[in-house]
N, C-alpha and C positions, 0 to 999 in steps of 0.2 A: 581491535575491530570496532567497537563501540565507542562513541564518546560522548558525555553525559555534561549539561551545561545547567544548573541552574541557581537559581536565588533564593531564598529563604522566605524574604520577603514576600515575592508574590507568588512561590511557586510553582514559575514557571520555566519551563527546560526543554531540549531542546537531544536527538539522538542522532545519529546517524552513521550509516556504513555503506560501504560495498562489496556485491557479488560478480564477480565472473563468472560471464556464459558465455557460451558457443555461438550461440544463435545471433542474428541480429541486430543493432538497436531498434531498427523500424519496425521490425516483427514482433518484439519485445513490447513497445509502446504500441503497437495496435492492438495490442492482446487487453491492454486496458482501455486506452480509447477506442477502440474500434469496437472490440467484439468482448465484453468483460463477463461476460454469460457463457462465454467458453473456457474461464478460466478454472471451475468447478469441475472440465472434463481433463481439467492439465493435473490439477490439486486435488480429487477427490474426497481425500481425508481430511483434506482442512477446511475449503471452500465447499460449501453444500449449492449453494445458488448466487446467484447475483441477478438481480432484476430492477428494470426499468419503471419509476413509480412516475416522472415526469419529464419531459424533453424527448431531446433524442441521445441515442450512444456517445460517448465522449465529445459532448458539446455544453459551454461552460453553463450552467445555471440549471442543468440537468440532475435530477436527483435518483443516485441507485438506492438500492436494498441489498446489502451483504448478506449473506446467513453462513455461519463460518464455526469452527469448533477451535477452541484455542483454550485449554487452563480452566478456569471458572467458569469462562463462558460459553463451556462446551454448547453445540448449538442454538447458538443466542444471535445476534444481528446486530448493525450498523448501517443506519441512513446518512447517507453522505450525499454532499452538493458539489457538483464538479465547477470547484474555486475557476480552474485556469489550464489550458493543453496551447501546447507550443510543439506540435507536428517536426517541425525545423530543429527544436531541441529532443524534441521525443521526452519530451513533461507533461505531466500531469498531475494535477493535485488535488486531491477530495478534502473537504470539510466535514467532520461528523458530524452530525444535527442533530440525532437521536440513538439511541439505543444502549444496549450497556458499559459502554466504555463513559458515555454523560451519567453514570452512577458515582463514579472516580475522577471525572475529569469536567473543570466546566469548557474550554474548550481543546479541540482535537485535530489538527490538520497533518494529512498526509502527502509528501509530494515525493514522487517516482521519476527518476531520470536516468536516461540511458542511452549512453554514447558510446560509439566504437571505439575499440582497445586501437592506439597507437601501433603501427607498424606489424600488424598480423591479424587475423579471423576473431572474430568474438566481439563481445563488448561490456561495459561496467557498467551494471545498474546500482544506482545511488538511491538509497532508502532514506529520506527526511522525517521523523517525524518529529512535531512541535506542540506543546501540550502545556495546560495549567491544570496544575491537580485543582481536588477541592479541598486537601489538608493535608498538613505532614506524614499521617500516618496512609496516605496512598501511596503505594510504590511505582517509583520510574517504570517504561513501559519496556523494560528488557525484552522480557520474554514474546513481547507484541513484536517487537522489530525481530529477533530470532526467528519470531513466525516467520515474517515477512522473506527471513534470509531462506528457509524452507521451501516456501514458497515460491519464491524468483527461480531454484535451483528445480523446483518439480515444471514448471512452463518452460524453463530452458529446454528439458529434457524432451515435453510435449511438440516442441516448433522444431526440434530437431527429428524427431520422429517422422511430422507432416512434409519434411522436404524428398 
């Protein structure tokens, strides 16, 4: 499912997998670019908020506000700058800027991609995550992407709901 890339040297690495869902890809990526404040009503448990601190919704140099429960950082946050969205590919990618995950990591980029499954209904979203710890003894972001898989599979469930 996972697979983990990194170097010693400068430790930095590198995650990534895929989920199947029903729903989507367009519906899938506008849940993050479009409307990412509605994703706390897909995920309840995990995503508490997500809020607009500058720009506009899924527009690049726009900066959200996570607030998210995950492990340690039960009800903790993440500011992230929206790197880059490619609508045509249904991508998007956030940079962390701040919050608890820059305790453990000096930098943190997340990118989401979601394309329809070949030859039938649904489609694969591809969880990228790319990261430099700040030392050996930080652990790879497993349990972060797990969220993530969590997470893709509770909004699947949410957009199939609203149809």
């Amino acid at each position: 499912m996972a697979e983990a890339a990194t170097t010693k040297a400068t430790l930095v690495g590198k995650l990534e997998t895929d989920v199947e869902i029903k729903a989507s890809a367009g519906k899938f990526h506008h849940m993050f670019a479009g409307r990412p404040h509605h994703v706390s009503k897909a995920s309840p448990g995990k995503i508490k908020a997500c809020d607009l601190h500058e720009g506009d919704w899924g527009k690049v140099g726009s900066i959200v506000y996570w607030n998210y429960v995950h492990g340690k950082w039960r009800g903790k946050g993440a500011k992230e700058r929206i790197e880059a969205v490619e609508p045509e590919k249904n991508l998007i990618t956030f940079r962390v800027i701040e919050g608890d995950l820059m305790k453990e990591y000096k930098s943190f980029l997340i990118t989401i991609q979601v394309t329809p499954k070949h030859g039938g209904p649904g489609s694969i979203v591809h969880w990228h995550l790319e990261y430099e710890k700040i030392s050996d003894e930080v652990a790879h972001p497993e349990t972060l992407l797990q969220f993530c898989v969590e997470v893709s599979k509770e909004i699947d469930e949410h957009l199939l709901s609203e149809e």
